[in-house]
mmCIF file of the N, C-alpha and C atoms, coordinates in Angstrom:
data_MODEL
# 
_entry.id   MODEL 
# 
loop_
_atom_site.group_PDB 
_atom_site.id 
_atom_site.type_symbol 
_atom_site.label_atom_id 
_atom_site.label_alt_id 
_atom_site.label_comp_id 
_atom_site.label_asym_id 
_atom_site.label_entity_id 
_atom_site.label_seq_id 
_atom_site.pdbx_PDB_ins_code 
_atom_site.Cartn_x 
_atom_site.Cartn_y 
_atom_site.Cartn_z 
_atom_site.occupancy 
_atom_site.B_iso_or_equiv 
_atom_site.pdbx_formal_charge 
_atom_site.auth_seq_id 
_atom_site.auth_comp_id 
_atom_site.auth_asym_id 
_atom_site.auth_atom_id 
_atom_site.pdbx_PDB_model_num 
ATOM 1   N N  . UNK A 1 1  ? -49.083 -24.256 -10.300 1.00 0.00 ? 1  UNK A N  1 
ATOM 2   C CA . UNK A 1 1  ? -47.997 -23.392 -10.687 1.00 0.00 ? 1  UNK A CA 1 
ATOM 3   C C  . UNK A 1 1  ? -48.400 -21.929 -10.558 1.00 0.00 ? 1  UNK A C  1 
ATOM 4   N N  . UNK A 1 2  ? -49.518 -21.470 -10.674 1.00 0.00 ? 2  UNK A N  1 
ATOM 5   C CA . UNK A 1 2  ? -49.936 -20.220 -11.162 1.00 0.00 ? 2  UNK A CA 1 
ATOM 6   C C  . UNK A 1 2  ? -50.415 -19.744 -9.198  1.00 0.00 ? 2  UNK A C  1 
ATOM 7   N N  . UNK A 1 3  ? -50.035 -20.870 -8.446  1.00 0.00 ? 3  UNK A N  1 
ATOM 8   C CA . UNK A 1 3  ? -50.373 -20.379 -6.718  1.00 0.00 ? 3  UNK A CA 1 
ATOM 9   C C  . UNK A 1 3  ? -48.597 -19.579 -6.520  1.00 0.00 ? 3  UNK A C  1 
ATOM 10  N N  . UNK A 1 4  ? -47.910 -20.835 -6.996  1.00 0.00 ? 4  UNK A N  1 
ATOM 11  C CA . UNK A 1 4  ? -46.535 -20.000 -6.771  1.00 0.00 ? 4  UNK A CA 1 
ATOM 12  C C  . UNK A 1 4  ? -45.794 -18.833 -7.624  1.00 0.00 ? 4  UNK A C  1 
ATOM 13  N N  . UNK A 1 5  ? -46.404 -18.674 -8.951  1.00 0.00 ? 5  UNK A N  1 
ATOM 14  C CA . UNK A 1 5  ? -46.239 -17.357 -9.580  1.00 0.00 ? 5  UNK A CA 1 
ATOM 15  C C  . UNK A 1 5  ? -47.069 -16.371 -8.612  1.00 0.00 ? 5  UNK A C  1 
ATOM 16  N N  . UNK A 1 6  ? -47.908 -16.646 -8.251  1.00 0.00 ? 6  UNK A N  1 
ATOM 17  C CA . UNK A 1 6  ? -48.622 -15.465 -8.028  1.00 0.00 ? 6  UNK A CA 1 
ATOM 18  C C  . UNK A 1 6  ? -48.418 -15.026 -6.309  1.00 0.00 ? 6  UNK A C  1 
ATOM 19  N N  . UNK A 1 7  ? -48.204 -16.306 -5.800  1.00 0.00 ? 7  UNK A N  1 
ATOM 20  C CA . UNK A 1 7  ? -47.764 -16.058 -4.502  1.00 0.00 ? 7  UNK A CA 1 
ATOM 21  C C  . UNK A 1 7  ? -46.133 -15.070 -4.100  1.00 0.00 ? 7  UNK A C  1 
ATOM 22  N N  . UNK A 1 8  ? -45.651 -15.407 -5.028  1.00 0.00 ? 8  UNK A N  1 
ATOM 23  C CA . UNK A 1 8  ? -44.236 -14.584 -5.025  1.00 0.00 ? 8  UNK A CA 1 
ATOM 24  C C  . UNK A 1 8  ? -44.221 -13.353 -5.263  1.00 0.00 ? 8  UNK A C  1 
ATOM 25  N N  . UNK A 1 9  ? -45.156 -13.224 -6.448  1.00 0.00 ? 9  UNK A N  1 
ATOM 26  C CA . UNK A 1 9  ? -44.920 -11.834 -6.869  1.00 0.00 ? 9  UNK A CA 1 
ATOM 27  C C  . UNK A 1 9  ? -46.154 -11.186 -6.257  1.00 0.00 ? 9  UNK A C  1 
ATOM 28  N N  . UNK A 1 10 ? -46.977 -11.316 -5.452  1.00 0.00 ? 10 UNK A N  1 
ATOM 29  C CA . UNK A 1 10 ? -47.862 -10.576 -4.953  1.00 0.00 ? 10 UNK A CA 1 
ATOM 30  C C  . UNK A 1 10 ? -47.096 -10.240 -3.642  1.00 0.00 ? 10 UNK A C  1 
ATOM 31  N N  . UNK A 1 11 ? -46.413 -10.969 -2.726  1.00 0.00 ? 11 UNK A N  1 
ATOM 32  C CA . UNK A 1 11 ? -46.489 -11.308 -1.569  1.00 0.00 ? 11 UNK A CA 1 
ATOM 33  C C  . UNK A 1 11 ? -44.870 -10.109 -1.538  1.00 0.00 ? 11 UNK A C  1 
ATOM 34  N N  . UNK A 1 12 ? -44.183 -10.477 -2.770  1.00 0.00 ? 12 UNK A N  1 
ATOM 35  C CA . UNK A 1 12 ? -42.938 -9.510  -2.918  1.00 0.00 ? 12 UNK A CA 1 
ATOM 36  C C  . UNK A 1 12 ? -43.185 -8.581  -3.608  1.00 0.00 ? 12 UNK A C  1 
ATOM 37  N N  . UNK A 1 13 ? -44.129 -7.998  -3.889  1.00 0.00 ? 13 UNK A N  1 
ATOM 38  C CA . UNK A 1 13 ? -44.506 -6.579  -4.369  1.00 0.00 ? 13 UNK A CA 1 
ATOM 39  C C  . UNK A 1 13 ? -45.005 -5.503  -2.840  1.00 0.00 ? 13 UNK A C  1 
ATOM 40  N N  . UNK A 1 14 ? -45.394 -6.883  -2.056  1.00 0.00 ? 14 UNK A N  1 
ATOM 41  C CA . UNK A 1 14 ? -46.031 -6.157  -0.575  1.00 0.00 ? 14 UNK A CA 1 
ATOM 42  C C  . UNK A 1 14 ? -44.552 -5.808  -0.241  1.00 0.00 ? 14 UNK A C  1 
ATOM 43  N N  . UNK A 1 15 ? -43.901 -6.765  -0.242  1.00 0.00 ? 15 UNK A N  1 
ATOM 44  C CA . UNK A 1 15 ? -42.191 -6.456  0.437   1.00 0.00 ? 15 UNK A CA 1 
ATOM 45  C C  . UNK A 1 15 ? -41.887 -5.500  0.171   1.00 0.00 ? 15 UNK A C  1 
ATOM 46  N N  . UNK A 1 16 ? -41.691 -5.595  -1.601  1.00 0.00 ? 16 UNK A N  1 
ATOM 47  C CA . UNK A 1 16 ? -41.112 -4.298  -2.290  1.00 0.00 ? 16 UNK A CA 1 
ATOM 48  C C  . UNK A 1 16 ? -41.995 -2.480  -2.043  1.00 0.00 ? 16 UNK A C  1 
ATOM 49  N N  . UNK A 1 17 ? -43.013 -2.569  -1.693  1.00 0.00 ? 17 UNK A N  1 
ATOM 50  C CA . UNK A 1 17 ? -43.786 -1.281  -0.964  1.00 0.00 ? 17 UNK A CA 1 
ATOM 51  C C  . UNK A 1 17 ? -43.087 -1.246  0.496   1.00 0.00 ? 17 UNK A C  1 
ATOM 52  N N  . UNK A 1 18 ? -43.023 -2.172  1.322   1.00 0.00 ? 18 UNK A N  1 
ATOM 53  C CA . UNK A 1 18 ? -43.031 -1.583  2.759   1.00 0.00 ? 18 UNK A CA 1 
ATOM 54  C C  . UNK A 1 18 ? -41.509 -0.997  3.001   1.00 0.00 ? 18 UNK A C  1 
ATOM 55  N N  . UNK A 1 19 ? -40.524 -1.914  1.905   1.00 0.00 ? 19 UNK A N  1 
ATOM 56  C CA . UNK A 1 19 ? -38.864 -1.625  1.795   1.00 0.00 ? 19 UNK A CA 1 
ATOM 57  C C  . UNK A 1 19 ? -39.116 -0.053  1.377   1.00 0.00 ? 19 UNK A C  1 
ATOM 58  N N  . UNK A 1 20 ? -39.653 0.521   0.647   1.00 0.00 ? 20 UNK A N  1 
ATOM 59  C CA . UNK A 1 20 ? -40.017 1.884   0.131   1.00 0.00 ? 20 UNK A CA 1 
ATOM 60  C C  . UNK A 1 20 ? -40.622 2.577   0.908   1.00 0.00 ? 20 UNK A C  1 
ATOM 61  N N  . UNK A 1 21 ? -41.027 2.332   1.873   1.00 0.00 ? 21 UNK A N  1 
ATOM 62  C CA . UNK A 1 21 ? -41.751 2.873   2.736   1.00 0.00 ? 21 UNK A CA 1 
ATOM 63  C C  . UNK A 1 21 ? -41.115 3.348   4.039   1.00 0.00 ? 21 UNK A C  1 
ATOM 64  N N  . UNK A 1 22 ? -40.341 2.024   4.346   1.00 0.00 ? 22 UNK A N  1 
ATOM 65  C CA . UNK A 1 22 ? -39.179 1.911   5.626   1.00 0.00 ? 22 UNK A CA 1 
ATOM 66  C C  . UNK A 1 22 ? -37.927 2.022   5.593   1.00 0.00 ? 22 UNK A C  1 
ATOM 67  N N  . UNK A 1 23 ? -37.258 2.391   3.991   1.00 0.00 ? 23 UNK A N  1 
ATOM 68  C CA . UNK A 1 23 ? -36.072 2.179   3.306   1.00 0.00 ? 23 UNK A CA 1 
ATOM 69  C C  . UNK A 1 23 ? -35.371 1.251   3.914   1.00 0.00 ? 23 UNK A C  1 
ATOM 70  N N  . UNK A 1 24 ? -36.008 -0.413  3.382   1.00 0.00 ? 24 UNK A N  1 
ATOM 71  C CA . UNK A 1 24 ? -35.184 -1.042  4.487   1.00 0.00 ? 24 UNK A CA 1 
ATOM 72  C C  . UNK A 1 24 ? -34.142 -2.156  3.782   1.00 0.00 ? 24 UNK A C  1 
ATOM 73  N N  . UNK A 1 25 ? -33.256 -1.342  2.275   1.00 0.00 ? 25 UNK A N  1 
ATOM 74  C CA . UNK A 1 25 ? -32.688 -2.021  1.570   1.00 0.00 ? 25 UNK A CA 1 
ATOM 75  C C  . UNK A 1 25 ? -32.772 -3.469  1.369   1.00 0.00 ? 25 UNK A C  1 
ATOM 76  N N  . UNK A 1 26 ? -34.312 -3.624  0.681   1.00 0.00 ? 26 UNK A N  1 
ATOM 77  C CA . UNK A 1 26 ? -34.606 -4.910  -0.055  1.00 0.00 ? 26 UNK A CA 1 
ATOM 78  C C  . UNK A 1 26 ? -34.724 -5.996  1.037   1.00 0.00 ? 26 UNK A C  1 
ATOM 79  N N  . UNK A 1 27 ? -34.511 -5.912  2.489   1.00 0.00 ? 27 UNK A N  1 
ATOM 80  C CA . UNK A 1 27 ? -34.803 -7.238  3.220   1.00 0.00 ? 27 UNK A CA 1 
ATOM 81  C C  . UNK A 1 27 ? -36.077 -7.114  3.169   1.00 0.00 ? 27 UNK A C  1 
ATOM 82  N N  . UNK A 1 28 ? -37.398 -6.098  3.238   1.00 0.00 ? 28 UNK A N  1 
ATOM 83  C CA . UNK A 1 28 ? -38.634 -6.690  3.219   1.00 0.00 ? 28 UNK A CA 1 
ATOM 84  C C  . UNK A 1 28 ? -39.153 -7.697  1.860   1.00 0.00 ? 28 UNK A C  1 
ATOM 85  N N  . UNK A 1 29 ? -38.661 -6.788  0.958   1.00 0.00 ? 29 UNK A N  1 
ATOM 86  C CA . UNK A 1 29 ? -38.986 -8.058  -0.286  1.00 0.00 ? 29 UNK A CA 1 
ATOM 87  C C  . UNK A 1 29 ? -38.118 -9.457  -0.426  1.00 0.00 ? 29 UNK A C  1 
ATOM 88  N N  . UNK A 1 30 ? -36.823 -9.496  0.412   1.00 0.00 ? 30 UNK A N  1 
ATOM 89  C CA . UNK A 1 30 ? -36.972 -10.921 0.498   1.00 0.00 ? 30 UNK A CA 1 
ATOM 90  C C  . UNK A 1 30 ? -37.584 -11.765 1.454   1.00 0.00 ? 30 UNK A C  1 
ATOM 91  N N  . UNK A 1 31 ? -37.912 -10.877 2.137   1.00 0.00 ? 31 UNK A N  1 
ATOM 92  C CA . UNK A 1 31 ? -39.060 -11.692 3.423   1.00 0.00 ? 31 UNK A CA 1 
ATOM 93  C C  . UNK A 1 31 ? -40.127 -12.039 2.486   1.00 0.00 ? 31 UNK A C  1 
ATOM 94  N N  . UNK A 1 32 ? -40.891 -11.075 2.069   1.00 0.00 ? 32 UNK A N  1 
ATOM 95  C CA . UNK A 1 32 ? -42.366 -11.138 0.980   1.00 0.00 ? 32 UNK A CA 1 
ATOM 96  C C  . UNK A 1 32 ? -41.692 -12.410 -0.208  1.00 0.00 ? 32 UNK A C  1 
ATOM 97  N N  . UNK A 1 33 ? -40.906 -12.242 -0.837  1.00 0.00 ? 33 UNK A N  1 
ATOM 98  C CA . UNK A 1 33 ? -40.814 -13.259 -1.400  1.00 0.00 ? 33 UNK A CA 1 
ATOM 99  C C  . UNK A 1 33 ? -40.845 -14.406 -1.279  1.00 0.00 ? 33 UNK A C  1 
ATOM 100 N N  . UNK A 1 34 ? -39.868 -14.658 0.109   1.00 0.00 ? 34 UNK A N  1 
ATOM 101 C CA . UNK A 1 34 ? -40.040 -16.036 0.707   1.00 0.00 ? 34 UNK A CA 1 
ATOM 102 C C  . UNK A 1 34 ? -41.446 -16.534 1.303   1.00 0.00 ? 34 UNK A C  1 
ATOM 103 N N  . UNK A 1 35 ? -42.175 -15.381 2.278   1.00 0.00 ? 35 UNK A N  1 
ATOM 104 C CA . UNK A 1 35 ? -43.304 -15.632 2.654   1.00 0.00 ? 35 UNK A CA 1 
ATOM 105 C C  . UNK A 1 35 ? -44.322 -16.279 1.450   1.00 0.00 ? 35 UNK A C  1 
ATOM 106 N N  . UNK A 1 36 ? -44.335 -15.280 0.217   1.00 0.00 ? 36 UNK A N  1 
ATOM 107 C CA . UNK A 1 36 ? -45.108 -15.641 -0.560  1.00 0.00 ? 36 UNK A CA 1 
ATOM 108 C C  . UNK A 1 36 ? -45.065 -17.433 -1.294  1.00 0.00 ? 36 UNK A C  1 
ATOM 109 N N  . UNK A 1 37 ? -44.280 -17.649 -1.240  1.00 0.00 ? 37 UNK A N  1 
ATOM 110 C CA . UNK A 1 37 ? -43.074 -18.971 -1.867  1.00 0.00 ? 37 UNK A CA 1 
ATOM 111 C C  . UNK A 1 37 ? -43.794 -19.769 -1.046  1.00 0.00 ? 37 UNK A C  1 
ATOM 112 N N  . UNK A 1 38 ? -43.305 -19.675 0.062   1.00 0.00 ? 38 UNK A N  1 
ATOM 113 C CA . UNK A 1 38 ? -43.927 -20.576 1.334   1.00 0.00 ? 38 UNK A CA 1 
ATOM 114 C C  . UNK A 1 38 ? -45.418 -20.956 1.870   1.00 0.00 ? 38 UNK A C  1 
ATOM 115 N N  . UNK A 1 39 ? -45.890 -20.022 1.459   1.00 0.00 ? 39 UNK A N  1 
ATOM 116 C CA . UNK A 1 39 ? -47.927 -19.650 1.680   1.00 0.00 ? 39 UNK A CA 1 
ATOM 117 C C  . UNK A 1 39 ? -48.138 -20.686 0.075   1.00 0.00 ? 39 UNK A C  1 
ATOM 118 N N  . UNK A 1 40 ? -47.646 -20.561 -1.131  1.00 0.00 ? 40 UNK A N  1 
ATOM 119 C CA . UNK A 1 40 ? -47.832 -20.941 -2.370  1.00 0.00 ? 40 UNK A CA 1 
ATOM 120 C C  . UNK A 1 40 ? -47.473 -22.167 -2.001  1.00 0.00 ? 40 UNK A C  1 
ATOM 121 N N  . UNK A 1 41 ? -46.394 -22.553 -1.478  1.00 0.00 ? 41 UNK A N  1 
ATOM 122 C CA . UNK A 1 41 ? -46.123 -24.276 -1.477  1.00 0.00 ? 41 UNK A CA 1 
ATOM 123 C C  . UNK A 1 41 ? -47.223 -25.270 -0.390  1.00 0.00 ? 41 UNK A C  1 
ATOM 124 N N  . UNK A 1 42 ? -47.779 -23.946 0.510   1.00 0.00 ? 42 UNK A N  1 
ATOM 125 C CA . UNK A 1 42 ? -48.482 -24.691 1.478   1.00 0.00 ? 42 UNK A CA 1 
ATOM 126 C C  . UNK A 1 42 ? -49.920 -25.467 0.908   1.00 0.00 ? 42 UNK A C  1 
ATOM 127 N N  . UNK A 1 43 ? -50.274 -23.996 -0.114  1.00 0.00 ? 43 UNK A N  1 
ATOM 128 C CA . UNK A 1 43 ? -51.862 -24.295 -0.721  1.00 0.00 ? 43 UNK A CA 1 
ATOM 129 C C  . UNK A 1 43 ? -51.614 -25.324 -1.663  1.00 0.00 ? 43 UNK A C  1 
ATOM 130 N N  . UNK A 1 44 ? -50.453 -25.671 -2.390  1.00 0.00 ? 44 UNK A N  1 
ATOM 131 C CA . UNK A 1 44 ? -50.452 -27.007 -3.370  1.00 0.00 ? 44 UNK A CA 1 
ATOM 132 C C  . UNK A 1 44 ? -50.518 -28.073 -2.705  1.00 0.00 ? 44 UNK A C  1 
ATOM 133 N N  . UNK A 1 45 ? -49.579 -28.063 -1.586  1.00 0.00 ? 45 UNK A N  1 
ATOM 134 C CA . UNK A 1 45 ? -49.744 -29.072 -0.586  1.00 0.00 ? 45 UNK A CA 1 
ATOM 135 C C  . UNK A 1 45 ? -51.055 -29.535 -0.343  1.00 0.00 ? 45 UNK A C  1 
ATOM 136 N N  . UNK A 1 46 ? -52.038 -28.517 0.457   1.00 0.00 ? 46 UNK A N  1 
ATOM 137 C CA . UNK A 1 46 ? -52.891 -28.707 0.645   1.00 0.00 ? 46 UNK A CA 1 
ATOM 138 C C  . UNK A 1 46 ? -54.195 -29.016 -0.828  1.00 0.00 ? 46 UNK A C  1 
ATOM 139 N N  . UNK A 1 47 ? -54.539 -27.990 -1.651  1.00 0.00 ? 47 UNK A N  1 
ATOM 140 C CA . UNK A 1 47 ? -55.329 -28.862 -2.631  1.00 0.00 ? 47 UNK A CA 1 
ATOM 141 C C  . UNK A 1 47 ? -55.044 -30.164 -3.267  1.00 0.00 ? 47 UNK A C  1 
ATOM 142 N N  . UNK A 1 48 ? -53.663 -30.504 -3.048  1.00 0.00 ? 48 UNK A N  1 
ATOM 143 C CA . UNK A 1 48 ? -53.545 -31.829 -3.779  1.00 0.00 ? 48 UNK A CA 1 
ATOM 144 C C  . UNK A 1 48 ? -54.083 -33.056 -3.171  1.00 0.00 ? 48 UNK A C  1 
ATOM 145 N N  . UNK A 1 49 ? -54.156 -32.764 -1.323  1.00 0.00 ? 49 UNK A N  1 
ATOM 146 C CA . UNK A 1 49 ? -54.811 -33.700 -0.805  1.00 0.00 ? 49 UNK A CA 1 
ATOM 147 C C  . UNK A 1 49 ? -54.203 -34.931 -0.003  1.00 0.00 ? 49 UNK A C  1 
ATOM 148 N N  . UNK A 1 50 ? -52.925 -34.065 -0.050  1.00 0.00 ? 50 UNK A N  1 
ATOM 149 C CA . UNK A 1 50 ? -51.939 -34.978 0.576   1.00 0.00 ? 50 UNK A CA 1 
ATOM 150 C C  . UNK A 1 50 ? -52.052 -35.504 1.580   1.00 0.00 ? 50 UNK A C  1 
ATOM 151 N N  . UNK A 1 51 ? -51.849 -36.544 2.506   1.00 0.00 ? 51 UNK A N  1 
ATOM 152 C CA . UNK A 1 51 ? -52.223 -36.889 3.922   1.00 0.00 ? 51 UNK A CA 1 
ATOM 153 C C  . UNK A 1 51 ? -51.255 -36.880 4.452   1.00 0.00 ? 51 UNK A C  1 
ATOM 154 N N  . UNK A 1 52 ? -50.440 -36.243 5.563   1.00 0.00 ? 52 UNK A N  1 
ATOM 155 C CA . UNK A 1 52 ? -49.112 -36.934 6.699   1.00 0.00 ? 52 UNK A CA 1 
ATOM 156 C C  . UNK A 1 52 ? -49.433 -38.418 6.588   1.00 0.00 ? 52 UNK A C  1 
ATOM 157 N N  . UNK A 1 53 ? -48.162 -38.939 6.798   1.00 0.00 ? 53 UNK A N  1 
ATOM 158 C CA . UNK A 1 53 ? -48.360 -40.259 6.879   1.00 0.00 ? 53 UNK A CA 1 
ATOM 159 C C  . UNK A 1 53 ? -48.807 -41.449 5.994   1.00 0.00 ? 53 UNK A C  1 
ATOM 160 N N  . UNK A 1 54 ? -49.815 -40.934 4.910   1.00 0.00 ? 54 UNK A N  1 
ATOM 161 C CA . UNK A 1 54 ? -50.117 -41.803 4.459   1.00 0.00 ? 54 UNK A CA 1 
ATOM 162 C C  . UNK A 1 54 ? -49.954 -42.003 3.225   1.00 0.00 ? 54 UNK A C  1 
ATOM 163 N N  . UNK A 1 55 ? -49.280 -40.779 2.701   1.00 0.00 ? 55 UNK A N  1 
ATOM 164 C CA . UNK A 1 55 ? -48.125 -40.926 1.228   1.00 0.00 ? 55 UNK A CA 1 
ATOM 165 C C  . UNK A 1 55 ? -48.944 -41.059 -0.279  1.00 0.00 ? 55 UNK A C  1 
ATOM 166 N N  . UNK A 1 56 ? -50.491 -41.075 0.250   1.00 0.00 ? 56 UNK A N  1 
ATOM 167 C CA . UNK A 1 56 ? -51.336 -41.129 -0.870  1.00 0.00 ? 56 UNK A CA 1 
ATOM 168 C C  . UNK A 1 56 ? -52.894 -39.938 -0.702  1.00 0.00 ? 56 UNK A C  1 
ATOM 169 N N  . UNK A 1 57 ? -53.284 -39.651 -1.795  1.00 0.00 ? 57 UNK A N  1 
ATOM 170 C CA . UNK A 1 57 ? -54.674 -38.842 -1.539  1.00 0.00 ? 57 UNK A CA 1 
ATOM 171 C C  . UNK A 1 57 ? -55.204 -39.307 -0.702  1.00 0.00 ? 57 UNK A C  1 
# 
């Protein structure tokens, strides 16, 4: 849980700087948000140990 808290709000704080940077009315932080969301769901995926295919550790 604490990959996808932290993945969001790190990843959409980067958003929320470059939107400030590029004034690019909030689409970079929903990119960063989603990116972050998405990078966070990948690493649970992955430490849990999941296998394609084989539906078990």
């Amino acid at each position: 849980m604490s990959y996808l808290i932290a993945g969001i709000g790190v990843w959409g704080f980067v958003g929320w700087l470059v939107d400030r940077w590029l004034d690019a009315d909030g689409v970079a932080t929903a990119v960063g948000v989603l990116v972050g969301g998405a990078g966070a769901i990948y690493l649970i995926v992955r430490r849990s140990g999941f296998e394609r295919g084989k539906g078990t550790r």
